[in-house]
C-alpha positions in Angstrom: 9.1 17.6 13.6 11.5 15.9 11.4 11.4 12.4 13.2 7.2 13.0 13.3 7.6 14.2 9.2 9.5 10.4 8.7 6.0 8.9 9.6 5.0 9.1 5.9 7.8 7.4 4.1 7.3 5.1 6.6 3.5 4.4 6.0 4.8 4.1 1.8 7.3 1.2 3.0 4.0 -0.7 4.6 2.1 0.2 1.8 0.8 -3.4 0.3 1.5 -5.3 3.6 -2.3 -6.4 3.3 -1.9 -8.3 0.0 -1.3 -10.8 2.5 -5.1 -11.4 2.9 -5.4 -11.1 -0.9 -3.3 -13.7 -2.0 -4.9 -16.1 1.4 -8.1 -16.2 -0.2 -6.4 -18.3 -3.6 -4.5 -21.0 -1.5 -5.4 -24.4 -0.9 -5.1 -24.1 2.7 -5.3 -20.5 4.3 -5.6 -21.9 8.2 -1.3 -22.7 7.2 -0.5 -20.3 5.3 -1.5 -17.3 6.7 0.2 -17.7 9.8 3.3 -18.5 8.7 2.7 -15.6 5.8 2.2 -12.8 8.7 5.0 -14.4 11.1 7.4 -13.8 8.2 6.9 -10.1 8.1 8.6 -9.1 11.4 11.5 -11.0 10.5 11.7 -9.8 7.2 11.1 -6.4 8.1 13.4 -6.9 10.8 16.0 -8.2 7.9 15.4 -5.8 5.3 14.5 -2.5 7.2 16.4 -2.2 10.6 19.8 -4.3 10.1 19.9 -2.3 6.5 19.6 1.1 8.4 21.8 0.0 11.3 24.2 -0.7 8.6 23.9 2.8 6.7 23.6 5.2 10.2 27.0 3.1 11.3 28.9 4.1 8.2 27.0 7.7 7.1 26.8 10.4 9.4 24.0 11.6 9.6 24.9 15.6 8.1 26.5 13.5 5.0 23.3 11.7 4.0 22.3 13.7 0.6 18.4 13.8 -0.2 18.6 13.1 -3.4 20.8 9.8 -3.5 20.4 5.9 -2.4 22.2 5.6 0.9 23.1 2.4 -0.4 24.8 3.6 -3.2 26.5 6.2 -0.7 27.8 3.4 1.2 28.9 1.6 -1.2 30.8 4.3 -2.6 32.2 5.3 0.5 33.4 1.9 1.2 34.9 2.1 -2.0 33.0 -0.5 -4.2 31.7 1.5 -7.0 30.7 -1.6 -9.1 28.7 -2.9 -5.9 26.5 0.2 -6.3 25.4 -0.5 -9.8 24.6 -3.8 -8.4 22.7 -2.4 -5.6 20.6 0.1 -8.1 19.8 -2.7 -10.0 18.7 -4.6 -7.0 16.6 -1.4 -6.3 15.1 -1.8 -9.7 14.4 -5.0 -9.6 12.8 -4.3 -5.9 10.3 -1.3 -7.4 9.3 -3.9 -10.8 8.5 -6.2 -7.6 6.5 -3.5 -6.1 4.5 -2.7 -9.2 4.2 -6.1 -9.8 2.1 -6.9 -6.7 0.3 -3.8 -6.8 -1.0 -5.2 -10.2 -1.6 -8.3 -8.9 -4.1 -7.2 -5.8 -5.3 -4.3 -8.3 -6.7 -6.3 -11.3 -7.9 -8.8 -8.7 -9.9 -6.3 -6.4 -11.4 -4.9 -9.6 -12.6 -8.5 -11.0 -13.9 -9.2 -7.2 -16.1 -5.8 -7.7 -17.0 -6.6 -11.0 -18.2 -10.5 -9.7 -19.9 -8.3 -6.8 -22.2 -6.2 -9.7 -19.8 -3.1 -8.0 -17.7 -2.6 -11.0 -18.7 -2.7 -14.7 -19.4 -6.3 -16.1 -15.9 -6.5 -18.2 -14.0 -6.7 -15.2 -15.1 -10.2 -15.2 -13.6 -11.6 -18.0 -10.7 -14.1 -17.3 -7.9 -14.9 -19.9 -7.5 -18.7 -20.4 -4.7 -18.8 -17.6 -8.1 -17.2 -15.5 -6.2 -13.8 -15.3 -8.7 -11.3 -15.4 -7.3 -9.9 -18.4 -9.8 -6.1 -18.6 -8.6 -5.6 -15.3 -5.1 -5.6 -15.4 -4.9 -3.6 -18.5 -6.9 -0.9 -16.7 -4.3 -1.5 -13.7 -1.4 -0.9 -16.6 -2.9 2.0 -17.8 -3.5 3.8 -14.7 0.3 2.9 -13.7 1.3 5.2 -16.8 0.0 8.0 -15.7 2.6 8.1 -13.3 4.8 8.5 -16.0 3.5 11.7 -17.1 3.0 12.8 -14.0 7.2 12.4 -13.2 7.9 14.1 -16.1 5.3 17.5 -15.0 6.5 17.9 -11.9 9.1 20.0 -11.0 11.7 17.8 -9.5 11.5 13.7 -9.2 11.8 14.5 -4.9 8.6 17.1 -5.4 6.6 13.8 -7.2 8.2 11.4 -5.2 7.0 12.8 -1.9 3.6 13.8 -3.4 3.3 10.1 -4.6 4.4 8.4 -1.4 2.2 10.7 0.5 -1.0 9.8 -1.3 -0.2 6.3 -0.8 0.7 6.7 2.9 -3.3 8.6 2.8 -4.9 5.5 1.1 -2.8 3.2 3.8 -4.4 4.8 6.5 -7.3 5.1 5.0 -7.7 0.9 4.1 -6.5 0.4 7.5 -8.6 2.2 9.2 -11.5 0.0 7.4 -10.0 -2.9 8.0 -9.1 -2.1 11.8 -13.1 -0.6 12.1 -14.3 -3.7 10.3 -12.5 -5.9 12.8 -14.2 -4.3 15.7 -17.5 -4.4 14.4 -16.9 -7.9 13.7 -15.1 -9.0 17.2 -18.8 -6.9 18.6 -21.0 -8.9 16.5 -19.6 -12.5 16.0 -18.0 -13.0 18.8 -18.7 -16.6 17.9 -16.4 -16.6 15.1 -13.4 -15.4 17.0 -13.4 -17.9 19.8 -13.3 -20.4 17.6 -10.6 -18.6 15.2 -7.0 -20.3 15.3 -5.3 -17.6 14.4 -6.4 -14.5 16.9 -5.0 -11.0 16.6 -3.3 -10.6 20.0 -4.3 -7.5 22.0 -7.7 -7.6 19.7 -10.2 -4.5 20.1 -8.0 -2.3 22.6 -4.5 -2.7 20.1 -7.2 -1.4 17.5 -8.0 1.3 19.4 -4.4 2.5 20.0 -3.8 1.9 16.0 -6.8 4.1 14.5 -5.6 6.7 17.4 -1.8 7.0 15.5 -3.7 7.3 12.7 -5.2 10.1 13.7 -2.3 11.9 15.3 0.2 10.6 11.9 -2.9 11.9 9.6 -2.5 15.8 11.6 1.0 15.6 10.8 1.2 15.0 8.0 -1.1 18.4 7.6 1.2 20.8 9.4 4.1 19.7 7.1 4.3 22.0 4.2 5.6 19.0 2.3 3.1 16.6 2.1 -0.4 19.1 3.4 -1.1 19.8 -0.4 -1.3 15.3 -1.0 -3.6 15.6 2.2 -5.7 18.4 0.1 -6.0 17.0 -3.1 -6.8 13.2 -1.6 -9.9 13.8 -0.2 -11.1 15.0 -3.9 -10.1 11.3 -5.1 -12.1 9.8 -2.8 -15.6 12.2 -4.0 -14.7 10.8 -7.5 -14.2 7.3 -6.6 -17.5 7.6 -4.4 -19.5 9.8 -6.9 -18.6 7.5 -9.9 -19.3 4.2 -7.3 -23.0 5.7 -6.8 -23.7 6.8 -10.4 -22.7 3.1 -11.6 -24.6 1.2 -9.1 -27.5 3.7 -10.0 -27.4 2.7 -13.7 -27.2 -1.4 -12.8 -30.4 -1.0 -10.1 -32.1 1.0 -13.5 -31.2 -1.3 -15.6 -32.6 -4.2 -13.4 -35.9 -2.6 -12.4 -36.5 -2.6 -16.3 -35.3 -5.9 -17.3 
C-alpha cells in the first residue's frame, strides 16, 4: 500500500507537464517546437527524477530516510558537505519560485483565454502594454496567498503539504482525463485531421484507454489512504463552486445580451 500511496506525490511532480500545449499556441512555429518540447521531457525526467533517486537510494538506506527532511540535504550531509546543502536548498527554492512561476504563467493566461471566450468576466481581458494580461495575473497572485494562510492553519507543514499535493494530483487527473477524452472524441470524429497530423501520439485511442483506466484505479487509492481521502472529499465541493459560479456568470452575460 505504501508503493500504491507514492502514486500521489508522483501525479504533483507531473503536475504542469501540459503547459507544454500552452506556451505552443504563442510560438512562431508550433509544428518545430512542440516536438522537440515533448521529446525533452523523457530525458529530462529521466535527468532530474530517476538518476537523482538512483543517487539518493544508493547512499540512504531506506529505514534512514526522515519524512520531514530533503533527501538531498541528507545526502549531502552524510557525504559530509554541509555547505553543499545550503546550496542544494537554495536550488530547491529557486526550483518551487520556478514552479509558481509557470503556474502563473498558464493561470493568468487560461483566465484571459475565458475572458476573450465571454467564459470569464470581461476584465480578464485587459493586457498591460507588454500584452500581459495584467487583471489576470493579479487574481493568480492573490489566489497563490492563500496558500500562505492556509500553511500557517494547518497543523503541521507535512499535514498541508500532502493535502496540497493531493488536490493537485485530483485536478491532474482530472485535466487529463479531459484532455485524454477530448482526444478520443476527436481521433472518432476527425479522423481527417490526424492522418494528416505530423506529430501523432503513438499508441493513440487504445494507450488512452489504458491511461483513464490508472486513473481510475490511482483515483480509488488514493481514497482508501487515510492521508489523502479527506483532499478526495473536499475536491469534489471545488468543482460544484467552480461549476455553480461558471453557470451563474454565463447566465448573467446571455441576460444581459437578450436585453441589449
Amino acid at each position: 500500500m505504501g508503493f500504491l500511496g507514492g502514486f500521489q506525490i508522483a501525479f504533483f511532480a507531473f503536475v504542469g507537464i501540459e503547459l507544454v500545449g500552452t506556451a505552443a499556441a504563442e510560438t512562431k512555429d508550433p509544428c518545430t517546437t512542440l516536438p522537440k518540447a515533448i521529446n525533452a521531457i523523457p530525458v529530462r525526467l529521466a535527468l532530474f527524477y530517476v538518476l537523482a533517486l538512483l543517487a539518493i537510494t544508493t547512499v540512504i538506506p531506506w529505514r534512514k530516510v526522515v519524512p520531514g527532511v530533503s533527501p538531498f540535504v541528507s545526502l549531502f550531509g552524510l557525504a559530509g558537505f554541509g555547505a553543499a546543502a545550503s546550496v542544494m536548498n537554495f536550488v530547491l527554492l529557486t526550483a518551487a519560485a520556478s514552479s509558481d512561476n509557470s503556474g502563473l504563467y498558464s493561470t493568468s493566461r487560461m483566465m484571459y483565454g475565458l475572458a476573450l471566450d465571454g467564459q470569464a468576466p470581461s476584465k480578464f481581458r485587459k493586457l498591460s502594454g507588454n500584452n500581459v494580461p495584467r487583471n489576470a495575473l493579479v487574481a493568480s497572485c492573490l489566489l497563490l496567498l492563500c496558500g500562505i494562510i492556509f500553511l500557517y492553519t494547518s497543523d503541521s507543514i507535512m499535514q498541508a503539504f500532502a493535502l496540497v499535493t493531493t488536490v493537485a494530483a485530483l485536478l491532474f487527473l482530472f485535466s487529463w482525463s479531459l484532455i485524454v477524452v477530448c482526444y478520443i472524441v476527436y481521433r472518432h470524429k476527425r479522423p481527417d485531421l490526424h492522418e494528416d497530423s505530423v506529430y501523432k501520439m503513438p499508441g493513440g485511442v487504445p494507450m488512452c484507454w489504458v491511461v483513464l483506466t490508472f486513473f481510475a484505479i490511482s483515483l480509488v487509492i488514493l481514497a482508501l489512504d487515510p492521508t489523502t481521502r479527506i483532499a478526495v472529499l473536499i475536491t469534489p465541493i471545488w468543482f460544484v463552486f467552480i461549476a455553480s459560479m461558471y453557470f451563474v456568470y454565463r447566465h448573467r452575460t446571455q441576460r444581459k445580451e437578450g436585453l441589449r
